[in-house]
PDB file of N, CA, C and O in Angstrom:
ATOM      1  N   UNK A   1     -14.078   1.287   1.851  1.00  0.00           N
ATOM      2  CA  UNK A   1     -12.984   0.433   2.214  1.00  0.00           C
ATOM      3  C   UNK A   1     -13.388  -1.029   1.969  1.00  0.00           C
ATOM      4  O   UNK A   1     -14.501  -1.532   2.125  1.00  0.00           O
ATOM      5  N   UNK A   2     -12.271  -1.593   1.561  1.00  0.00           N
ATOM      6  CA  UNK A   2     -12.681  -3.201   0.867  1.00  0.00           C
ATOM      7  C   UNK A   2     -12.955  -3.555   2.577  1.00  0.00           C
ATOM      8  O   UNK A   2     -13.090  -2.775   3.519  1.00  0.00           O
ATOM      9  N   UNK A   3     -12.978  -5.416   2.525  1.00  0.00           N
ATOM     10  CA  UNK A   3     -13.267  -5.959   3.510  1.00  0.00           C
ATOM     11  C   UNK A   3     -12.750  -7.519   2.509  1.00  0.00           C
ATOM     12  O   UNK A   3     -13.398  -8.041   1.603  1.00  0.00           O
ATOM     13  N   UNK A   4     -11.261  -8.003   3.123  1.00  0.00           N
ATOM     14  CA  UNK A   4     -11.077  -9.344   2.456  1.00  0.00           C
ATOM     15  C   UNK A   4     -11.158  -9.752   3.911  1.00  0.00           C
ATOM     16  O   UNK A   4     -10.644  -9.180   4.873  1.00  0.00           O
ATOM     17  N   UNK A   5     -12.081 -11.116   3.887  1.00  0.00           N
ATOM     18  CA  UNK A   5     -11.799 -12.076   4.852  1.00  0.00           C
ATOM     19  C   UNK A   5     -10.708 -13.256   4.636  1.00  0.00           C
ATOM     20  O   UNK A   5     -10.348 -13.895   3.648  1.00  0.00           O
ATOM     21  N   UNK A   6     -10.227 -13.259   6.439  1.00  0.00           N
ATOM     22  CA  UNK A   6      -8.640 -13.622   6.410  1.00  0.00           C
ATOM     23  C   UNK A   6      -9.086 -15.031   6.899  1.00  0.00           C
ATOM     24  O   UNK A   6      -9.128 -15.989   6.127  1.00  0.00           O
ATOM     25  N   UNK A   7      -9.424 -15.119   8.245  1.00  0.00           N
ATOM     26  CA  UNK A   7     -10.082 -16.354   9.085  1.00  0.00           C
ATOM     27  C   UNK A   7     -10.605 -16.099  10.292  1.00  0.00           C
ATOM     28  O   UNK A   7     -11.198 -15.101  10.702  1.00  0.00           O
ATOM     29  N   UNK A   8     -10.289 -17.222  10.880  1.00  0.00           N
ATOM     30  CA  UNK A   8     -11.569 -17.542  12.236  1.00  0.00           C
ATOM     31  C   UNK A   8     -10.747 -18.184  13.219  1.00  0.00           C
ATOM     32  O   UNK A   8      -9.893 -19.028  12.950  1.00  0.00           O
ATOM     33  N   UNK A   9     -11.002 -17.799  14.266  1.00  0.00           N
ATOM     34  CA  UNK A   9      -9.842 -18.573  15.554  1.00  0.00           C
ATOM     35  C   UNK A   9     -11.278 -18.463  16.779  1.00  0.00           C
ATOM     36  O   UNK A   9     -12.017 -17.510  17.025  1.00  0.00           O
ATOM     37  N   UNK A  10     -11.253 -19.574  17.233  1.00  0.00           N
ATOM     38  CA  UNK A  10     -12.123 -19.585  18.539  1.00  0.00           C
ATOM     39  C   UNK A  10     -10.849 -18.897  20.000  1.00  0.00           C
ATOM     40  O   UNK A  10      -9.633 -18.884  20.187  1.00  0.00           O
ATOM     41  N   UNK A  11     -12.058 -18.440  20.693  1.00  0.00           N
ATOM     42  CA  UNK A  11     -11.500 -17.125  21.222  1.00  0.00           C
ATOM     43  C   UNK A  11     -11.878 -17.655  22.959  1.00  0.00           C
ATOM     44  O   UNK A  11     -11.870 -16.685  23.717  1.00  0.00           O
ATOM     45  N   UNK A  12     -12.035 -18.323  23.306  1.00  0.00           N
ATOM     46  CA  UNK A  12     -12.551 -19.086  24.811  1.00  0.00           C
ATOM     47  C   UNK A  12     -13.593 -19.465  24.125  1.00  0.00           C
ATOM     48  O   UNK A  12     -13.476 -19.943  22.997  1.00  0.00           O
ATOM     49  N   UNK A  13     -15.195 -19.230  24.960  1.00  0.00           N
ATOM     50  CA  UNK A  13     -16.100 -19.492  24.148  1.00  0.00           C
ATOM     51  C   UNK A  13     -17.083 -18.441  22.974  1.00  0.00           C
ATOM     52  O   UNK A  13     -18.303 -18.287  22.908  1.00  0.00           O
ATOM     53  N   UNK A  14     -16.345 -18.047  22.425  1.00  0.00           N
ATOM     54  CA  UNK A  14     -16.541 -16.953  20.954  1.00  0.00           C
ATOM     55  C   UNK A  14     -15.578 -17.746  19.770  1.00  0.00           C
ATOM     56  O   UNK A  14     -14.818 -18.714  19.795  1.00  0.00           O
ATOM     57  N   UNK A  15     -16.030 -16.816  18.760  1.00  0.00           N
ATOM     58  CA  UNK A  15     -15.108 -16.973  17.224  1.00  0.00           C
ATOM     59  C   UNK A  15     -15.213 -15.716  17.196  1.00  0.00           C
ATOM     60  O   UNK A  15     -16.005 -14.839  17.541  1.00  0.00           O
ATOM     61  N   UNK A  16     -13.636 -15.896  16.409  1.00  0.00           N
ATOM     62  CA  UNK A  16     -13.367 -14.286  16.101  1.00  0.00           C
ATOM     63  C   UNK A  16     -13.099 -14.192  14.933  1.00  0.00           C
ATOM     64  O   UNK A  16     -12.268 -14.996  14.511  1.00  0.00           O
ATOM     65  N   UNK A  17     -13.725 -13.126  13.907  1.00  0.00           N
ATOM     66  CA  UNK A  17     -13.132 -13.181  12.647  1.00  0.00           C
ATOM     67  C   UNK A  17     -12.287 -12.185  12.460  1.00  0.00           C
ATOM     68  O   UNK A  17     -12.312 -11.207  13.207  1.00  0.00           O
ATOM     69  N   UNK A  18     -11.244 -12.311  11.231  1.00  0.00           N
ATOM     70  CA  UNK A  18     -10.151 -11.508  11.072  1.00  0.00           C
ATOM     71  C   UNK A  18     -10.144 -11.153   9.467  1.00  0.00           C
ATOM     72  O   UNK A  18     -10.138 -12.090   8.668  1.00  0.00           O
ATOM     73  N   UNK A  19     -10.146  -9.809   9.007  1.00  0.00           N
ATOM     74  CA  UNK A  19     -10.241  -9.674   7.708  1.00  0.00           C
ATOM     75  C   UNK A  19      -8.977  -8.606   7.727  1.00  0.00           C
ATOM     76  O   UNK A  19      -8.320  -8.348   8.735  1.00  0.00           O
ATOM     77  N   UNK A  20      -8.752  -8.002   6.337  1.00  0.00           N
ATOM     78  CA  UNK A  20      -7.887  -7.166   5.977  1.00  0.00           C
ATOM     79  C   UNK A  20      -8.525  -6.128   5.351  1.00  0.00           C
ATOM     80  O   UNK A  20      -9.490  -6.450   4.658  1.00  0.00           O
ATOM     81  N   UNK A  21      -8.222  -4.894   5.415  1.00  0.00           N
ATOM     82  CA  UNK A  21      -9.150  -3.901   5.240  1.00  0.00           C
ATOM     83  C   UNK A  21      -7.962  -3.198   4.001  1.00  0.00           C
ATOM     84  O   UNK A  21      -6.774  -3.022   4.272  1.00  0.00           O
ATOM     85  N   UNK A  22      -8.450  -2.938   2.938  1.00  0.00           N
ATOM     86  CA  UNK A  22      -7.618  -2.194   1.435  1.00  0.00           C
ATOM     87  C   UNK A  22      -8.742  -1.025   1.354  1.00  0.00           C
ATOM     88  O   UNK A  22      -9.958  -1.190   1.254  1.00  0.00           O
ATOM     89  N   UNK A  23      -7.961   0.307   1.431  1.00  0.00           N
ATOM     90  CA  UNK A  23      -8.387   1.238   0.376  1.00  0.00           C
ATOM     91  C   UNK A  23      -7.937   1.862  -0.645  1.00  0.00           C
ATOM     92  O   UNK A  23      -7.169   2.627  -0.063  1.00  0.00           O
ATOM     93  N   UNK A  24      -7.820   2.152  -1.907  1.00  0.00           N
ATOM     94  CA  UNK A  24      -7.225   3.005  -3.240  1.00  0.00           C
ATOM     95  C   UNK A  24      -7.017   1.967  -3.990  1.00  0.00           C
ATOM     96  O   UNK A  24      -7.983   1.205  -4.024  1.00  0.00           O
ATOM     97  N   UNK A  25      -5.758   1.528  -4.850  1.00  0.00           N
ATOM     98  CA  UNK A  25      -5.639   0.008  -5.993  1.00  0.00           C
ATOM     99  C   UNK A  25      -4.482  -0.272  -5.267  1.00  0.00           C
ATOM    100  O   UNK A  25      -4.087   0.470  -4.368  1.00  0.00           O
ATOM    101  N   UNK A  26      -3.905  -1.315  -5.608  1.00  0.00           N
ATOM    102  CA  UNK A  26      -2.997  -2.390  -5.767  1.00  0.00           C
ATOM    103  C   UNK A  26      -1.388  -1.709  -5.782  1.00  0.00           C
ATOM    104  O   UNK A  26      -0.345  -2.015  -5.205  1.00  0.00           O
ATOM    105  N   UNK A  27      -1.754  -0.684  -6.706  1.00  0.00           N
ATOM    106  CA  UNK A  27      -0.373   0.227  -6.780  1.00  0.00           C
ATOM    107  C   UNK A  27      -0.191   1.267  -6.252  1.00  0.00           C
ATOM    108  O   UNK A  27       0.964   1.692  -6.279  1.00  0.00           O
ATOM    109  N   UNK A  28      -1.303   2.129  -5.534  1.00  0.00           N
ATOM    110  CA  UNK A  28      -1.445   2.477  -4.489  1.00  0.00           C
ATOM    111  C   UNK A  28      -2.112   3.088  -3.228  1.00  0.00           C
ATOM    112  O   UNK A  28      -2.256   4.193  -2.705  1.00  0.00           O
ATOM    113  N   UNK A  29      -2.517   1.514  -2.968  1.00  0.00           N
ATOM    114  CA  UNK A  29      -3.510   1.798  -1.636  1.00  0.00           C
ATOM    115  C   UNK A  29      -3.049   1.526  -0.128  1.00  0.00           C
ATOM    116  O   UNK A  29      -1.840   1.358   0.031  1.00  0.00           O
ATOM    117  N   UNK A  30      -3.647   1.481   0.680  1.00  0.00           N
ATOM    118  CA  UNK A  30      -3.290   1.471   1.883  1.00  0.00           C
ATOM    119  C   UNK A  30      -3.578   0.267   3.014  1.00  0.00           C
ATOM    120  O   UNK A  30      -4.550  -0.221   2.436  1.00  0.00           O
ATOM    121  N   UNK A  31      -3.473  -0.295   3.832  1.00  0.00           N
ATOM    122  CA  UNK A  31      -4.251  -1.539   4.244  1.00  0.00           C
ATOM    123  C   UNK A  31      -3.680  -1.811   5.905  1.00  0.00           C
ATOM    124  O   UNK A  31      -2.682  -1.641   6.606  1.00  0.00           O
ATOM    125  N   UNK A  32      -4.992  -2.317   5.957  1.00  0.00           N
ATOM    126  CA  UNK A  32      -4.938  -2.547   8.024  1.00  0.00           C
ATOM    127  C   UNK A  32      -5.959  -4.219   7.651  1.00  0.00           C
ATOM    128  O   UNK A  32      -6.205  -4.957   6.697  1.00  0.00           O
ATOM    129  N   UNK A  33      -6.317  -4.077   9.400  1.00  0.00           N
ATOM    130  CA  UNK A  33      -6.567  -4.984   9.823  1.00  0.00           C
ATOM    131  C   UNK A  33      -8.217  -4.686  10.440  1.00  0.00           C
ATOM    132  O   UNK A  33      -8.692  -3.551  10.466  1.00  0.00           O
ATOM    133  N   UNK A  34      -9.031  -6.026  10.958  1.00  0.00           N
ATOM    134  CA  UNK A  34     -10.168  -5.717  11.286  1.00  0.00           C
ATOM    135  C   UNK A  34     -10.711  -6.820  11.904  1.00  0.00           C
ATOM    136  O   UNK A  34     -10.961  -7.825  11.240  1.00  0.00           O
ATOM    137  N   UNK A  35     -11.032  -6.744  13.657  1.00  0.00           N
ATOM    138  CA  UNK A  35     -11.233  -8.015  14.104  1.00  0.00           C
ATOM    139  C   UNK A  35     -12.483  -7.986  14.606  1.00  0.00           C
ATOM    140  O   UNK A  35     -12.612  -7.114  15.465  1.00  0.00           O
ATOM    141  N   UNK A  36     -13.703  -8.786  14.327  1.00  0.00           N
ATOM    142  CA  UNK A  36     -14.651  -8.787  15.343  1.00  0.00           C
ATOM    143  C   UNK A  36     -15.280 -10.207  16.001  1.00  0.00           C
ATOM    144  O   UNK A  36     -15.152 -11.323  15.496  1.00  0.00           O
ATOM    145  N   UNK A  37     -15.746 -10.000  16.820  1.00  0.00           N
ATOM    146  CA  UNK A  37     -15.851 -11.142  17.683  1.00  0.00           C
ATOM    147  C   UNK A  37     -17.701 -10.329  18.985  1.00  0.00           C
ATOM    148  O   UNK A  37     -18.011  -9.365  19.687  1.00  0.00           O
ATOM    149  N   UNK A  38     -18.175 -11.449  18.543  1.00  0.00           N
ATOM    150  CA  UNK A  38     -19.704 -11.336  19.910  1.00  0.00           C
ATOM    151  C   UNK A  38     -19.857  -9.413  19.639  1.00  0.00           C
ATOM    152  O   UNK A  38     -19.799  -8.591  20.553  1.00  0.00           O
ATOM    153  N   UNK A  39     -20.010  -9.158  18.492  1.00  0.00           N
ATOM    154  CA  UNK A  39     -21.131  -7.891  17.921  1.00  0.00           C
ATOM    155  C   UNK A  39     -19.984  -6.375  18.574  1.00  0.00           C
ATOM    156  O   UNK A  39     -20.295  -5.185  18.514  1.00  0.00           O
ATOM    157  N   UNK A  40     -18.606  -6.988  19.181  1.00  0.00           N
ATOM    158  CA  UNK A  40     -17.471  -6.085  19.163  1.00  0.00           C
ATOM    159  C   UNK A  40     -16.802  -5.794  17.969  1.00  0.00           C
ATOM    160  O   UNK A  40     -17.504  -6.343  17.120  1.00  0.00           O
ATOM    161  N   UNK A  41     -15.926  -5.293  17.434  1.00  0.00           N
ATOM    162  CA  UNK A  41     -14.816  -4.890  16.568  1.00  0.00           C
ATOM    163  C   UNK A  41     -13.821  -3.832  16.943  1.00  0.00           C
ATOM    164  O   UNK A  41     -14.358  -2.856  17.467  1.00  0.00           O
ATOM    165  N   UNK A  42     -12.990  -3.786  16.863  1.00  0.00           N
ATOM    166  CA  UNK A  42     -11.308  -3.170  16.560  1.00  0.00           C
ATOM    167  C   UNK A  42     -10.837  -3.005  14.857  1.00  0.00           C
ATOM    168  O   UNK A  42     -10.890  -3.915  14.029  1.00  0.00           O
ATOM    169  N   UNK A  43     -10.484  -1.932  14.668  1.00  0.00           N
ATOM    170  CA  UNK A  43      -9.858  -2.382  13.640  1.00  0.00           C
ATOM    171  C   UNK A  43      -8.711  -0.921  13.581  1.00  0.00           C
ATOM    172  O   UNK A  43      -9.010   0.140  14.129  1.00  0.00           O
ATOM    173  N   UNK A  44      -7.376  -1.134  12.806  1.00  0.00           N
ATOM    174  CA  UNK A  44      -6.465  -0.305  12.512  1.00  0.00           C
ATOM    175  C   UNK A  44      -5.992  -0.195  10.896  1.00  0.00           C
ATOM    176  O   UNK A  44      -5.326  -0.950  10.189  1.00  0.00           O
ATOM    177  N   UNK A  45      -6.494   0.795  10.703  1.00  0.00           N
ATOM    178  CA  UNK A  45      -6.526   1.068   9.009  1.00  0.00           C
ATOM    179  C   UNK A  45      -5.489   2.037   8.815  1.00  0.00           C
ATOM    180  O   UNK A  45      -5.220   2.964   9.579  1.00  0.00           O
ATOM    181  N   UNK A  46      -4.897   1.734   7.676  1.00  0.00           N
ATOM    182  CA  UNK A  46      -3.355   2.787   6.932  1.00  0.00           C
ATOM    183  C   UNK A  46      -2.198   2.007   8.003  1.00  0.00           C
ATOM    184  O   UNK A  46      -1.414   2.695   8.657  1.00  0.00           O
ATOM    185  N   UNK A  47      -2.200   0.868   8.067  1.00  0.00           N
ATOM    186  CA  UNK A  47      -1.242   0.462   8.850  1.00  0.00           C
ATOM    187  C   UNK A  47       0.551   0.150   7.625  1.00  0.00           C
ATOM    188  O   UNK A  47       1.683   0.098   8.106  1.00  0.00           O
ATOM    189  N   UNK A  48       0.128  -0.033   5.690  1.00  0.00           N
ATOM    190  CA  UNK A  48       1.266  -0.024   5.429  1.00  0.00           C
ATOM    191  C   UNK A  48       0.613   0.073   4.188  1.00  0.00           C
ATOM    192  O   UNK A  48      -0.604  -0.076   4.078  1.00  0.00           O
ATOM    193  N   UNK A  49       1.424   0.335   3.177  1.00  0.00           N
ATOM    194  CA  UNK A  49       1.081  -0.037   1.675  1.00  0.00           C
ATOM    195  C   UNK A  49       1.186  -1.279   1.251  1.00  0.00           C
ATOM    196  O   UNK A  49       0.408  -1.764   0.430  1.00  0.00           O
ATOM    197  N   UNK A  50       2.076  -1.849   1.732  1.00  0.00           N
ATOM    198  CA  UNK A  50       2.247  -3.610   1.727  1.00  0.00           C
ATOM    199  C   UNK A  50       1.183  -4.155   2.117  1.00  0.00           C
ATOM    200  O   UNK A  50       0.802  -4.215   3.285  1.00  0.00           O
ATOM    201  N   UNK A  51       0.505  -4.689   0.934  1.00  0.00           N
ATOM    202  CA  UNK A  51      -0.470  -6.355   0.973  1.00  0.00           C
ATOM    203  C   UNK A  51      -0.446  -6.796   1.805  1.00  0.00           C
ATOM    204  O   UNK A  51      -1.026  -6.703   2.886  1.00  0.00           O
ATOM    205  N   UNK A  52       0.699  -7.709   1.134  1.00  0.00           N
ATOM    206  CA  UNK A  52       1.850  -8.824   1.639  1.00  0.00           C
ATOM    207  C   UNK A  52       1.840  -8.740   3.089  1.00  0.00           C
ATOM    208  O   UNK A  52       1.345  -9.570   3.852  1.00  0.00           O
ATOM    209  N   UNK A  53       2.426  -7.671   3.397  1.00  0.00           N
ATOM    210  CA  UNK A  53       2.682  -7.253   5.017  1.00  0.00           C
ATOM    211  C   UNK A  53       1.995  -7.187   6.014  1.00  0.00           C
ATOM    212  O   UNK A  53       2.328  -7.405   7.179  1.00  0.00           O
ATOM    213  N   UNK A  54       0.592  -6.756   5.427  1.00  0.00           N
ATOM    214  CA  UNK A  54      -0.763  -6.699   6.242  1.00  0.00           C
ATOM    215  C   UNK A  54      -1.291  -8.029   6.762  1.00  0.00           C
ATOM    216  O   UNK A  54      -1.677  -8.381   7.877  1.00  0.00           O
ATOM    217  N   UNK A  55      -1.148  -8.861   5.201  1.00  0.00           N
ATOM    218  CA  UNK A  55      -2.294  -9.881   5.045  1.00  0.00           C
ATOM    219  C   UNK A  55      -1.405 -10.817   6.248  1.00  0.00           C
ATOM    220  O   UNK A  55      -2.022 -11.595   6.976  1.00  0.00           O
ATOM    221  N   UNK A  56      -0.046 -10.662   6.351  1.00  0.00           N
ATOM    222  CA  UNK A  56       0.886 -11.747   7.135  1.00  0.00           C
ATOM    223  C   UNK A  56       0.623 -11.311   9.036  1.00  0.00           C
ATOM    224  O   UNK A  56       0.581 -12.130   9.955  1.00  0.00           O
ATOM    225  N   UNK A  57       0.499  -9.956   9.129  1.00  0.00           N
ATOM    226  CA  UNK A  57       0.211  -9.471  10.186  1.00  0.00           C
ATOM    227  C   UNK A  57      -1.661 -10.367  10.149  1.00  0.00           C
ATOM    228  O   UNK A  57      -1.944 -11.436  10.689  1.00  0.00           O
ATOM    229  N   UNK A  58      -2.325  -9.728   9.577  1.00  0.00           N
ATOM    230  CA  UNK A  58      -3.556 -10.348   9.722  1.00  0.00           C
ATOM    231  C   UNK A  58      -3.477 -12.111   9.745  1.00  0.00           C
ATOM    232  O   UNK A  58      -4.257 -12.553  10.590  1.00  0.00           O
ATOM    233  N   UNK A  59      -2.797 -13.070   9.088  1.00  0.00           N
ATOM    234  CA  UNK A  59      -2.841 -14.220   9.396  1.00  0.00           C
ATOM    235  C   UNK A  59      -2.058 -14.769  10.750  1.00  0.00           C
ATOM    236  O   UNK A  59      -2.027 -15.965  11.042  1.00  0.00           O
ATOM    237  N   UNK A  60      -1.413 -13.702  11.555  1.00  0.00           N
ATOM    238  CA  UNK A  60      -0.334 -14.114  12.847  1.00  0.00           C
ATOM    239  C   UNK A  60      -1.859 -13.793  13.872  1.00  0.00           C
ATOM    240  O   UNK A  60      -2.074 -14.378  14.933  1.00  0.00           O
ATOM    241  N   UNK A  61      -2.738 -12.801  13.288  1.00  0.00           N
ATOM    242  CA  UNK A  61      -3.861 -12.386  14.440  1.00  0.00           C
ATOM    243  C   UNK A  61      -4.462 -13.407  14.530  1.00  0.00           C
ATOM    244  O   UNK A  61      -4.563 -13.680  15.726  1.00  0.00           O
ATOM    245  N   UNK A  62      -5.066 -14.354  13.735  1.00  0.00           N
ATOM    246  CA  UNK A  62      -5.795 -15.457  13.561  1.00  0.00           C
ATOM    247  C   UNK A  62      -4.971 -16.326  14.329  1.00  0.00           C
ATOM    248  O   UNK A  62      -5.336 -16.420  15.501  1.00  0.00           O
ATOM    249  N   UNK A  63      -3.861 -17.059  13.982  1.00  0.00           N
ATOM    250  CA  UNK A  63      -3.425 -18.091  14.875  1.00  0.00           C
ATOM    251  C   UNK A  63      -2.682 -17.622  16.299  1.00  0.00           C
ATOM    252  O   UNK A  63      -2.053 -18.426  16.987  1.00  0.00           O
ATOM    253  N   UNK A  64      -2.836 -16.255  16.635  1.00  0.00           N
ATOM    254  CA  UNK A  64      -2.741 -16.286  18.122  1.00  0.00           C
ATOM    255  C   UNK A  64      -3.873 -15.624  18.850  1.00  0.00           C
ATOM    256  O   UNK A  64      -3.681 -15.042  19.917  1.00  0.00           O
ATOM    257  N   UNK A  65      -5.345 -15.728  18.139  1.00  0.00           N
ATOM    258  CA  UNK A  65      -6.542 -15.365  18.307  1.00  0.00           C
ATOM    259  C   UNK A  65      -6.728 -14.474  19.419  1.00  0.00           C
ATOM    260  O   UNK A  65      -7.231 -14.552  20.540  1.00  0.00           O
ATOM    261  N   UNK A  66      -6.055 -13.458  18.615  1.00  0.00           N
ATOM    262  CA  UNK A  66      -6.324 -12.357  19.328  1.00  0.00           C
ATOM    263  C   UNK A  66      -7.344 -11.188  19.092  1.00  0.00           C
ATOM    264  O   UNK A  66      -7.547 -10.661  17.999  1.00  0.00           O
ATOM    265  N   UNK A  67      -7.966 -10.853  20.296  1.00  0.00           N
ATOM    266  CA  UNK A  67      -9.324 -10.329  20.412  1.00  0.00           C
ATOM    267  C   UNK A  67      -9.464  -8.667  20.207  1.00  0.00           C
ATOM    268  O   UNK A  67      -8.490  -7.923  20.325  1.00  0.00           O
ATOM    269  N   UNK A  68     -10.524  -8.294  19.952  1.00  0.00           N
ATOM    270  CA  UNK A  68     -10.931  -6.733  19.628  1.00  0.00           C
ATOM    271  C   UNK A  68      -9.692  -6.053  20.469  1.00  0.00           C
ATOM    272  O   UNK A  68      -8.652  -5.619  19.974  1.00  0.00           O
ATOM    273  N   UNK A  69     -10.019  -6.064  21.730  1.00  0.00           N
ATOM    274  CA  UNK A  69      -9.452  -5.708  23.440  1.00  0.00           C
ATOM    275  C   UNK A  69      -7.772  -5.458  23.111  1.00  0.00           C
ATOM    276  O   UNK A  69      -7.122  -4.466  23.440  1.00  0.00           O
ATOM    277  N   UNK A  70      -7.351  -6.482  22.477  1.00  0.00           N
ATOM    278  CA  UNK A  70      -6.204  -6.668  22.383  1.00  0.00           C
ATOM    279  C   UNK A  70      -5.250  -6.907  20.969  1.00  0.00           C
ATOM    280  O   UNK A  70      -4.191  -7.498  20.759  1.00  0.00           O
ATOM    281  N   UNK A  71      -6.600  -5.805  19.773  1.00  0.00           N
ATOM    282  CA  UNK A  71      -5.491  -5.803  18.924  1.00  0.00           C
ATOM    283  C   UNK A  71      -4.811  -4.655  18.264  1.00  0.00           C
ATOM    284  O   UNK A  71      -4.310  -4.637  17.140  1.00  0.00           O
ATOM    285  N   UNK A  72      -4.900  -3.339  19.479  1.00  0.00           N
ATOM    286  CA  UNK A  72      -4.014  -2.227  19.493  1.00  0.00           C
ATOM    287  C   UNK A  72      -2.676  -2.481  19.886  1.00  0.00           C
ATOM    288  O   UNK A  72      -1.685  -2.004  19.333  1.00  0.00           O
ATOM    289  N   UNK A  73      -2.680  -3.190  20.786  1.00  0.00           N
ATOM    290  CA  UNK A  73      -1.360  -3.799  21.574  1.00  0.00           C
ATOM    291  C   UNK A  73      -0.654  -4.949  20.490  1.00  0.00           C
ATOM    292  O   UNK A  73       0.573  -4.995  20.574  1.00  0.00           O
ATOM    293  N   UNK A  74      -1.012  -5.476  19.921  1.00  0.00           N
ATOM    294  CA  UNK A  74      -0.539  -5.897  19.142  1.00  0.00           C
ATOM    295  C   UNK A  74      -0.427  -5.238  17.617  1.00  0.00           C
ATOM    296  O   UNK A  74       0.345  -5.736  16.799  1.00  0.00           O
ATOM    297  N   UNK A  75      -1.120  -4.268  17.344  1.00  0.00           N
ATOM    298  CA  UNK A  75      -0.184  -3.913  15.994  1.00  0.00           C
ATOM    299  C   UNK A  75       0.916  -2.975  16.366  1.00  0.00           C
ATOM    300  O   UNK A  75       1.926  -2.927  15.663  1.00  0.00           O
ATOM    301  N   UNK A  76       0.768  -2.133  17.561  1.00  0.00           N
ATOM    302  CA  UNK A  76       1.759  -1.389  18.088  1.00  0.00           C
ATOM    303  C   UNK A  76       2.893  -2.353  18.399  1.00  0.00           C
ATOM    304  O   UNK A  76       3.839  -1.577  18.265  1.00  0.00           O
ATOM    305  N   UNK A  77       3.344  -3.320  18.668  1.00  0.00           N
ATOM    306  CA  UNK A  77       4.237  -4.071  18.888  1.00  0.00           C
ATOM    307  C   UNK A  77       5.132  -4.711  17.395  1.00  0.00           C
ATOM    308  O   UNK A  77       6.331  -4.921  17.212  1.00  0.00           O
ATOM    309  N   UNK A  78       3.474  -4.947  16.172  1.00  0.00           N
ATOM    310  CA  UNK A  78       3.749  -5.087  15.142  1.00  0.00           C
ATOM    311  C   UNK A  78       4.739  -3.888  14.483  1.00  0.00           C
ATOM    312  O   UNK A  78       5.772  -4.220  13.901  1.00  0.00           O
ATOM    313  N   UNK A  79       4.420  -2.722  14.592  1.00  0.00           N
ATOM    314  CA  UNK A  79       4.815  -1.705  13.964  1.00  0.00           C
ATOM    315  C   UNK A  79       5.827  -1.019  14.233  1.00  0.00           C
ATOM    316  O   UNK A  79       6.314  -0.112  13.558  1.00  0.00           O
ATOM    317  N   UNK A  80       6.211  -1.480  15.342  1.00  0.00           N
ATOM    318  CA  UNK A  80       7.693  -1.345  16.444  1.00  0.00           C
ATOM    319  C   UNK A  80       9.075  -2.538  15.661  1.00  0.00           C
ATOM    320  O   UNK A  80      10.284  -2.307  15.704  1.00  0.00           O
ATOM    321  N   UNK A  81       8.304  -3.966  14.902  1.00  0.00           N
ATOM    322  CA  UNK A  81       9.445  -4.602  14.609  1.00  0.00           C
ATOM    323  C   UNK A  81       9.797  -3.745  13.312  1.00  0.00           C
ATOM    324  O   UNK A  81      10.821  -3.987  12.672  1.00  0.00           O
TER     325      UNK A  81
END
């Protein structure tokens, strides 16, 4: 599984990084998300075939720096709109 890095959001006193996770090609692979922060990680993979869709979900995780703990609850909410 690839590993594109997305960004970095300080988290209280941590940084958290946020990447996008691709597996298969371009035309058709699959793609999630992947957060880690202080030697934790979360991540939710096969979340859409959409890039696009992922990478926008993965850049909303970054600017509302949201943590390992709390980013089931948020793609489930994602995946509900």
């Amino acid at each position: 599984m690839r590993r594109l890095f997305v960004g970095e959001a300080r988290c209280r006193a941590s940084q958290a990084r946020y990447y996008l996770l691709g597996e298969g090609t371009e035309e058709s692979g699959s793609y999630g998300v992947l957060v880690e922060m202080d030697g934790e990680e979360a991540s939710a993979a096969d979340l859409s075939p959409s890039r696009q869709r992922v990478l926008e979900l993965a850049e909303a995780l970054v600017r509302g720096a949201v943590t390992p703990v709390a980013l089931r609850d948020v793609v489930d909410d994602w995946l509900l709109e």
